[in-house]
N, C-alpha and C positions, 0 to 999 in steps of 0.2 A: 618641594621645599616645605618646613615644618609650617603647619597654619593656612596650609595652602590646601582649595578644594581640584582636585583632579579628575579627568574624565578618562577609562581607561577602556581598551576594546580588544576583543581577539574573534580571529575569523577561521571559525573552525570547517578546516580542509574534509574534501572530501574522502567518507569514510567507506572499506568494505567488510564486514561482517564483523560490525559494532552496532553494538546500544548504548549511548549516553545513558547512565542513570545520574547520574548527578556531578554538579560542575561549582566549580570556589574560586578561590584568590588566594593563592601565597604571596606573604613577603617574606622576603630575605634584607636584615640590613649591609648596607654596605660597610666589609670592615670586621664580619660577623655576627655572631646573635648577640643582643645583647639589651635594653630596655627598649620596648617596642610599644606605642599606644597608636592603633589607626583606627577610624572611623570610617566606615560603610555606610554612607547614603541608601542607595539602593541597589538592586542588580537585575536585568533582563534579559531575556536571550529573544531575538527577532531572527527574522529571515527568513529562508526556504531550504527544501529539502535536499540533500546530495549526496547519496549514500547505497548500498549494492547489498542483497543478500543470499548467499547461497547458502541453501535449509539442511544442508550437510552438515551446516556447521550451530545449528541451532540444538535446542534438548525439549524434553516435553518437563513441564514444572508443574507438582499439586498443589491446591487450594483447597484449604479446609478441608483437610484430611482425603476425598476422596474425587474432588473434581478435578479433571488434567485439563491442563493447556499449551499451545505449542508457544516455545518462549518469543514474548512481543509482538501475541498475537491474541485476542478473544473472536468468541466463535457467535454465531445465532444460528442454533437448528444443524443437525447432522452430526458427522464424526472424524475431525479436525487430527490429525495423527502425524505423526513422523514414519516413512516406509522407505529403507532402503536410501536415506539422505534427501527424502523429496517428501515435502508436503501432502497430504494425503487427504482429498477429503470425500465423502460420502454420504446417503441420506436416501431413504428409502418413502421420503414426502416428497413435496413442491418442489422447495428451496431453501439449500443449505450453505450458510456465508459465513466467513471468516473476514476481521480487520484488523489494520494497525495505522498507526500513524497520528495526523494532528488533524482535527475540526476545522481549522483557523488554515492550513493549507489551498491554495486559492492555484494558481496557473502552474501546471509540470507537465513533463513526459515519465510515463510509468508503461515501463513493458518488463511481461514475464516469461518466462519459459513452460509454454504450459504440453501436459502430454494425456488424452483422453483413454482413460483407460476403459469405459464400460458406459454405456449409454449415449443420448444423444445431446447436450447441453453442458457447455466446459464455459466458464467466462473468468476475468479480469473483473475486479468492481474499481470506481472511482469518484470522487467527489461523494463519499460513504457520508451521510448524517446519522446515521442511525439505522435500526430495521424498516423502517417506510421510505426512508428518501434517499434514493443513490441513483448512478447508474452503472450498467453491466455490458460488456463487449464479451463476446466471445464464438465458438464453435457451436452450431446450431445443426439439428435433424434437417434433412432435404439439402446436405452441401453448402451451407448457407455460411457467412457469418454474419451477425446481427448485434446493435446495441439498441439495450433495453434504457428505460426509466423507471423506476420504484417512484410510481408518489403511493404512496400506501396500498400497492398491489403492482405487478412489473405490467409494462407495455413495451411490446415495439416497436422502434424508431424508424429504424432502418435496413434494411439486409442487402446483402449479396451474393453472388453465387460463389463459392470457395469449396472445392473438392479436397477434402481432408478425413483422414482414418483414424481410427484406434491405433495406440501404441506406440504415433509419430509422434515426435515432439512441434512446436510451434512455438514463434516466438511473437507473441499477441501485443501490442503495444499501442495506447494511444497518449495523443499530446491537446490535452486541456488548456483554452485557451478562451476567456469569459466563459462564452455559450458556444464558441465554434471545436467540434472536437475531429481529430481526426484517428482513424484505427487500420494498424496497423499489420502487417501479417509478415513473419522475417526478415523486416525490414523497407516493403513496399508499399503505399499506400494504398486502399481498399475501397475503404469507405470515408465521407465527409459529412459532417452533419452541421447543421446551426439550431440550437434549440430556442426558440423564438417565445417558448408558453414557460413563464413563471421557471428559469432555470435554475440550477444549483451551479453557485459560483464556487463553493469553497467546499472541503469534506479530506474524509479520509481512504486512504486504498485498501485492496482487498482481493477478496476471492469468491466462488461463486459456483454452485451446479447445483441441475433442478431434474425433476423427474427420476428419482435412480438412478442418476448418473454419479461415476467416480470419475475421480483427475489428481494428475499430479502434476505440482510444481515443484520444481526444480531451482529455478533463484528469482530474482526482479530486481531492478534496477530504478531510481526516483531520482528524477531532477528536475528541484522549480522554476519555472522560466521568469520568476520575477526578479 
């Protein structure tokens, strides 16, 4: 009604191989167009994540004339590429990581498709703050899988034994959940953790290899459990 303040809401479905870049309000009047005055309080977008991406469908985009990056995604350290429709990444240091997503993102399951192509160190990151504070799941030297903690240099948490090759694929997945995490391997649980010291409750997702190692992903999957 005219004079009247309104409260209005949409619950955006889950998407697969979308980016939201920006979101509005149409009106239509009833009747057809014709003299229109509304007013916009304000507008926020809340919730959690639920959404799928296969890197087939992604492109690599420059910044300032000469730096690439893989589209809604920035990198720290290594060489972040598109190969064949699969994520690519590489680094002939420590540790070379890729993220996306939101800071403010707090309890999900995030599994991806990962396939080790060269070295010993393949992981997932999750609960990403930045370069000092995340943590990392993934394929490990000696058969292992392990997740790490970044507080400003990686440690390990945890490991297991997991017999896994170069050139397989693997479908690595954990479900965050406060401090209790669990990791995944094709769909079977692996490993359990509770991190008890100074956790990271919220953060962003990602990717991850250290030592000379390359890896490709192939797609991933995000849904927040809140």
């Amino acid at each position: 009604m005219p004079g009247q303040w309104l409260d209005l809401s949409y619950r955006i479905p889950a998407l697969d191989n979308a980016c939201l870049l920006e979101a509005g309000i149409e009106f239509i009047p009833e009747g057809g167009w014709g003299p229109l005055v509304v007013y916009v309080d304000d507008v926020d977008f809340t919730g959690s994540p639920d959404y799928a991406i296969d890197f087939a469908h992604e492109r690599l985009e420059k910044w300032h004339g000469t730096h690439i990056e893989v589209s809604q995604f920035t990198y720290l350290r290594g060489k972040w590429t598109l190969d064949e429709g699969k994520l690519s990444g590489s680094y002939y240091g420590e540790t070379a990581e890729c993220y996306t997503g939101d800071l403010n993102w707090r309890d999900y399951e995030f599994t991806a498709t990962v396939m080790p192509k060269l070295g010993g160190y393949h992981n997932i990151q999750f609960r990403v703050q930045g370069g000092i504070r995340s943590y990392a799941a993934g394929l490990a030297e000696g058969n292992r899988l392990c997740l790490y903690k970044n507080d400003n240099g990686y440690r390990e948490l945890a490991s297991v034994d997991l017999n896994w090759s170069t050139g397989q694929e693997y479908r690595i997945g954990v479900k965050a959940q406060g401090n209790r995490f669990e990791i995944a391997v094709d769909g079977e649980v692996k490993l359990v953790y509770v991190d008890r010291d100074r956790p990271y409750l919220n953060g962003m997702i990602g990717f991850s290899n250290s030592k000379g190692s390359h890896t490709h992903y192939a797609s991933f999957r995000l849904k927040g459990l809140e």
